[in-house]
VOGU-3710 file (C-alpha; in Angstrom, 3 decimals, decimal comma):
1> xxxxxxxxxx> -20,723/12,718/-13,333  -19,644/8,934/-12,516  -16,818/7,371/-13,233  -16,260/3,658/-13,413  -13,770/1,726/-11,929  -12,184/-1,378/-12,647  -10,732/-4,105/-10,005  -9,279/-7,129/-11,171  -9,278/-9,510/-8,242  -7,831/-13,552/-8,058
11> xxxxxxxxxx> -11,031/-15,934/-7,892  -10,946/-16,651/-4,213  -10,751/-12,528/-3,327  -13,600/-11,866/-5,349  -15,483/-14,792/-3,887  -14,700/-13,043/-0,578  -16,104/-10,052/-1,858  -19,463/-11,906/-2,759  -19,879/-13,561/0,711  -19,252/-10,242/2,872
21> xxxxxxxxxx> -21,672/-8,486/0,285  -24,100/-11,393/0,514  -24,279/-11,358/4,492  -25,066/-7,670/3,992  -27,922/-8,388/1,779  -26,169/-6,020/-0,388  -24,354/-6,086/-4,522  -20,809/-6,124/-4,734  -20,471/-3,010/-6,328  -22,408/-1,331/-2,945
31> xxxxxxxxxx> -20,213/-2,880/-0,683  -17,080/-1,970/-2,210  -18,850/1,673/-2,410  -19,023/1,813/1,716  -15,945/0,105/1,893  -13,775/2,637/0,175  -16,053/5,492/1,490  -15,279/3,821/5,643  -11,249/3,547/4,006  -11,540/7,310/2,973
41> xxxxxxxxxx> -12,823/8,522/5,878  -10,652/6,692/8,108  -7,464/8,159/6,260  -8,518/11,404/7,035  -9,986/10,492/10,628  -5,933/9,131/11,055  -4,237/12,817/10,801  -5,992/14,155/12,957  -5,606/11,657/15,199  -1,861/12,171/14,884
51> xxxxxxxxxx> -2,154/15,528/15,665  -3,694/15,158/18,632  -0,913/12,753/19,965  1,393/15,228/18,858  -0,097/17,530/20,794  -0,428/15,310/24,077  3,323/14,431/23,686  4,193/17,862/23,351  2,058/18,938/26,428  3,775/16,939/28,587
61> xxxxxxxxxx> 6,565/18,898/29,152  7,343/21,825/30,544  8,358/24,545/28,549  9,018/28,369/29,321  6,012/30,348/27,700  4,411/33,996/28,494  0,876/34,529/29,084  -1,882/34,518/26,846  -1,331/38,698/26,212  2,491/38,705/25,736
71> xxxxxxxxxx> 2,881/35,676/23,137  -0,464/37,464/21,090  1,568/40,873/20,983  4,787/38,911/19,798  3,094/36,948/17,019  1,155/40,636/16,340  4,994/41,872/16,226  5,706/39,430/13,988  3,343/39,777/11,466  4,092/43,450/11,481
81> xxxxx> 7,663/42,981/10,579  7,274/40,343/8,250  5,264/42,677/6,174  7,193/45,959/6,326  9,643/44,341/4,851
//
């Protein structure tokens, strides 16, 4: 189903509006369509983005860890415990 949406803009942002859509060759209402669709993606583009500088902080330093093996039979160990209880 659509849903409608109402703006209210000053005069001189909506006449912005009408020049960007115009050098597109495109309506108003289409451009402001992409334009929240690019702004939506782009929010959710932006967390994982953080996570992955989170992650490159984090993997610069150097931190005591098992291998591979050990740490999957302590989370297993874990989970075990957590759910006997």
């Amino acid at each position: 189903m659509s849903k409608r949406l109402q703006v209210i803009l000053d005069d001189p942002e909506y006449r912005d509006l009408q020049r960007a859509a115009r050098a597109r060759r495109m309506s108003i209402a289409q451009w402001v369509r992409e334009a929240l669709a690019f702004a939506h993606q782009r929010q959710s583009t932006l967390s994982i983005e953080q996570k992955l500088e989170a992650l490159n902080r984090a993997s610069k330093y150097e931190l005591p860890i098992g291998d591979v093996e050990q740490l999957l039979t302590e989370i297993e160990r874990g989970y075990l415990s957590s759910s006997e209880e």
